[in-house]
LUMFIMAR-635833 format. One line per 3 residues: number of its first residue (from 1); their letters; for each residue z, x, y of N, C-alpha, C. Coordinates in Angstrom, 1 decimal, always signed. Example, Ala and Ser with C-alpha at 12.3 -4.5 7.8 and 13.67 -1.06 7.14 Angstrom:
1 = as = +7.8,+13.2,-5.7,+7.8,+12.3,-4.5,+7.8,+13.2,-3.3 ~ +7.1,+12.8,-2.2,+7.1,+13.7,-1.1,+7.9,+12.9,+0.0
***
This chain:
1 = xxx = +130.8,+79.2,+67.9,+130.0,+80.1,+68.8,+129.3,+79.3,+69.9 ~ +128.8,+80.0,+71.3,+128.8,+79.1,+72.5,+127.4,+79.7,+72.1 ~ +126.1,+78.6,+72.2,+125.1,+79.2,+72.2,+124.3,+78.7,+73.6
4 = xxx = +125.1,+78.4,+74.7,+124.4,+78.3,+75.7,+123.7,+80.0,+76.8 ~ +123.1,+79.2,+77.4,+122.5,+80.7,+78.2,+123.9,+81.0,+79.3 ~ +124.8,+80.5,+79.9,+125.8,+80.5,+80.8,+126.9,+81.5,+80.0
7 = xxx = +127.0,+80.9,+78.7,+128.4,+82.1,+77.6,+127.7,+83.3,+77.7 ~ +126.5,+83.7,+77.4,+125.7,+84.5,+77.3,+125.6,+85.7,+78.3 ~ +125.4,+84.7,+79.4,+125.4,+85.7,+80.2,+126.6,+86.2,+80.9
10 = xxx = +127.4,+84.9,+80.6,+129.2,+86.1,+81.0,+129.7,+87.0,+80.0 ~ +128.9,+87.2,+78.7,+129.5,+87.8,+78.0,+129.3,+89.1,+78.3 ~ +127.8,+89.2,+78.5,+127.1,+89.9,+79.2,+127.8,+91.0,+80.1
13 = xxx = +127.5,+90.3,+81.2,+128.0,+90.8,+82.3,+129.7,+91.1,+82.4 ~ +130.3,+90.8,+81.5,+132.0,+91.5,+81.1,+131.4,+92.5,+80.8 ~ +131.0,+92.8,+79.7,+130.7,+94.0,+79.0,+130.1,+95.2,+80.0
16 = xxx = +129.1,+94.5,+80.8,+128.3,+95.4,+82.0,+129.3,+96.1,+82.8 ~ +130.2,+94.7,+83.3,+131.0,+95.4,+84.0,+132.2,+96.4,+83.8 ~ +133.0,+96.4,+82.8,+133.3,+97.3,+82.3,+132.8,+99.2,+82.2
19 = xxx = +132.1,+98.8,+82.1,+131.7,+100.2,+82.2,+131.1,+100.9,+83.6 ~ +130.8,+99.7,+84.6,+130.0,+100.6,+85.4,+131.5,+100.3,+86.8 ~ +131.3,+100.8,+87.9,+132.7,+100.6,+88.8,+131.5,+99.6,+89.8
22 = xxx = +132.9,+99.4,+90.5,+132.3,+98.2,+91.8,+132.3,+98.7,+93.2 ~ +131.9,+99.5,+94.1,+131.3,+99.7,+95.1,+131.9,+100.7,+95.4 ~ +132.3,+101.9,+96.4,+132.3,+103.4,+96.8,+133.8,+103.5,+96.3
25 = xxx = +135.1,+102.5,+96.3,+136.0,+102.9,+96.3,+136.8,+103.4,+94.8 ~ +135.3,+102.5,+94.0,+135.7,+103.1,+93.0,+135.4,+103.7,+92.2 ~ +134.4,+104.5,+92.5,+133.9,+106.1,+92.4,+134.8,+106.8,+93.0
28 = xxx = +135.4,+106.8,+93.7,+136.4,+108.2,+94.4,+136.1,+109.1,+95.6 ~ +134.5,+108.6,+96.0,+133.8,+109.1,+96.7,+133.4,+108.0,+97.8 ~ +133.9,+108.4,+99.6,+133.3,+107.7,+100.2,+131.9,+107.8,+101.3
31 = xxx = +131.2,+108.8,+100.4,+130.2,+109.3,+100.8,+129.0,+108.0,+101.6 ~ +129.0,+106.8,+101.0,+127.9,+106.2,+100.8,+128.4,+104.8,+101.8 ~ +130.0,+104.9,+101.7,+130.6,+103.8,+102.5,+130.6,+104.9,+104.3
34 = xxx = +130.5,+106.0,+104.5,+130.4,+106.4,+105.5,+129.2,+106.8,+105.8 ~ +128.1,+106.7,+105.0,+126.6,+106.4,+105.4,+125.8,+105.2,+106.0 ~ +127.1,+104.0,+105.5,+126.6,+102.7,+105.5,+127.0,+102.4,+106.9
37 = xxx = +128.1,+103.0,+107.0,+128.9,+102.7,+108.5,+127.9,+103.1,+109.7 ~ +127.6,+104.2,+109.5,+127.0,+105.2,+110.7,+125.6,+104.4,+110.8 ~ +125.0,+104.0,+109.4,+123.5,+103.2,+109.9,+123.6,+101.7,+110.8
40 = xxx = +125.5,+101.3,+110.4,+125.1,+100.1,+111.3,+125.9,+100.1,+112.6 ~ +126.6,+101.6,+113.1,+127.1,+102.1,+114.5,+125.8,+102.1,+115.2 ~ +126.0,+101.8,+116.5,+125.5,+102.2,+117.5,+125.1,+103.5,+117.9
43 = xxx = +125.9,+104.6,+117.4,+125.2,+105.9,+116.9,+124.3,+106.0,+116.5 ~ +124.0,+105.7,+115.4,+123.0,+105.5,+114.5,+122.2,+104.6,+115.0 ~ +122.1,+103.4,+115.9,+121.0,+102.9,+116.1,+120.5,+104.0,+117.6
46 = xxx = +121.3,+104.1,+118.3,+120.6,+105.3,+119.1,+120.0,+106.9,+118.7 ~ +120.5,+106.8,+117.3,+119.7,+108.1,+117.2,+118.0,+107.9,+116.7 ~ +118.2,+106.6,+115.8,+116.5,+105.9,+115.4,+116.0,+105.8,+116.9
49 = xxx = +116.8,+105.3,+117.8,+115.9,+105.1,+118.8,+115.3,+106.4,+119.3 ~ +116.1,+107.0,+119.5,+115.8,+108.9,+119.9,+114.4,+109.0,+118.8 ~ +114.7,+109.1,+117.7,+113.7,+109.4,+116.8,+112.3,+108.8,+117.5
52 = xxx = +112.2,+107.7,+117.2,+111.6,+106.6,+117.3,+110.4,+106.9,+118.9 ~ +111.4,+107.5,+119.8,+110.9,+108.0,+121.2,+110.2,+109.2,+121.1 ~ +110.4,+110.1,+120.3,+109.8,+111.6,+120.4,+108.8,+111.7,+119.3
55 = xxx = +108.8,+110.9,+118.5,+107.4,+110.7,+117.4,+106.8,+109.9,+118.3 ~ +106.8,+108.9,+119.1,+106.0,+108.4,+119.9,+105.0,+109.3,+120.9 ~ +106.1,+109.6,+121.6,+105.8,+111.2,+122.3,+105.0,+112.2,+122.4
58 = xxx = +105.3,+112.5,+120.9,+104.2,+113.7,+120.1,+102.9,+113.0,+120.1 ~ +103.1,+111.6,+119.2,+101.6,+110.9,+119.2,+100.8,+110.7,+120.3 ~ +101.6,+110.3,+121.0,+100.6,+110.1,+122.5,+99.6,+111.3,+122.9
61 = xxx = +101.0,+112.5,+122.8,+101.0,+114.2,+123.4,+99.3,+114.6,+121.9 ~ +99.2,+114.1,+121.0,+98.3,+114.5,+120.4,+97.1,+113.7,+120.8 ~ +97.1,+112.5,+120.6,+95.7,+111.5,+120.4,+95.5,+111.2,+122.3
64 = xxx = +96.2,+111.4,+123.5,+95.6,+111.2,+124.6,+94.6,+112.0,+125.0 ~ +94.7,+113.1,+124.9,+93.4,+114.1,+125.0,+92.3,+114.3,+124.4 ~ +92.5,+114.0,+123.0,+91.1,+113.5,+122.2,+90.2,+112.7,+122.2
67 = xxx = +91.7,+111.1,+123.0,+91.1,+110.3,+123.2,+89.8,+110.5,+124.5 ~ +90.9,+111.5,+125.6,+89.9,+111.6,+127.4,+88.9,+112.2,+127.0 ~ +89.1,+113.7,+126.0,+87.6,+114.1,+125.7,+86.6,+113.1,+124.9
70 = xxx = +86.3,+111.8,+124.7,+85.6,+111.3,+123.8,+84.7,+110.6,+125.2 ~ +85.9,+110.1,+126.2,+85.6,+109.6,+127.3,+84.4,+110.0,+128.1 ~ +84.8,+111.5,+128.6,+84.0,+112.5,+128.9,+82.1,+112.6,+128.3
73 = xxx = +82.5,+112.6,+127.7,+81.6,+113.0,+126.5,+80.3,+111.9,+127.1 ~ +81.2,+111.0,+126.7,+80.6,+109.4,+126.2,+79.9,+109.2,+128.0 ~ +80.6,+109.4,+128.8,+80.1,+109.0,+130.5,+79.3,+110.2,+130.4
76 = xxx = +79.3,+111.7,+129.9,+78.5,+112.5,+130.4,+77.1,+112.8,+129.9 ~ +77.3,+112.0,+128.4,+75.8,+111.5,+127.9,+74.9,+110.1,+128.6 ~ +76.0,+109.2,+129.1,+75.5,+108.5,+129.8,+74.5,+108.6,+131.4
79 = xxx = +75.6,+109.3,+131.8,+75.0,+110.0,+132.9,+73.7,+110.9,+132.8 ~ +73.8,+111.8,+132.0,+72.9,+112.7,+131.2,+71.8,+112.1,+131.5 ~ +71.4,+110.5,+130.5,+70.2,+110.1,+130.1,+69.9,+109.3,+131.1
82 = xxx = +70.7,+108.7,+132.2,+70.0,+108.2,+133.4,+69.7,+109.2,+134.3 ~ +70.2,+110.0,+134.0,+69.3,+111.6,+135.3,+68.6,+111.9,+134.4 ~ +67.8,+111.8,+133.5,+67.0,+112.9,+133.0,+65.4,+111.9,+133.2
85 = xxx = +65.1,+113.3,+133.6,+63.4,+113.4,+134.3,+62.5,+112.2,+133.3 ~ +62.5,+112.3,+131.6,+61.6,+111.8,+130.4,+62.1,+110.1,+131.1 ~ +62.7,+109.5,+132.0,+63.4,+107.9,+132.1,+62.2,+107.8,+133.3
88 = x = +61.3,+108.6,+134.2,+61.1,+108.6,+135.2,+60.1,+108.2,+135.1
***
């Protein structure tokens, strides 16, 4: 009997392999090999970019206006307290 850790683990991993298959072709399905393709096409990196551009977009399109009105605010209390009469 081999009682090293190296027999062990080939024995191992025969047995493993056996039962399970080795990458899309041998499942019967190439669902995952034509998922893998499209994420590393140029397609696919132009569509993240698309994405990538219109969540930008939206965020700007939400937080630049809340941002101007804070702006506002902030100069018109400023202003406020140097016009007001109680500084005089």
């Amino acid at each position: 009997m081999e009682s090293s850790t190296w027999g062990r683990s080939v024995r191992l991993s025969d047995r493993l392999g056996a039962r399970r298959p080795l990458g899309a072709d041998a499942r019967g399905d190439d669902d995952d090999l034509q998922l893998e393709q499209w994420h590393e096409s140029n397609l696919g990196s132009i569509a993240y970019l698309a994405i990538f551009a219109i969540v930008s977009m939206v965020t700007l399109a939400a937080f630049v206006p809340v941002w101007l009105l804070l702006q506002v605010q902030r100069a018109a209390g400023w202003v406020g307290g140097f016009l007001s009469p109680s500084r005089r």
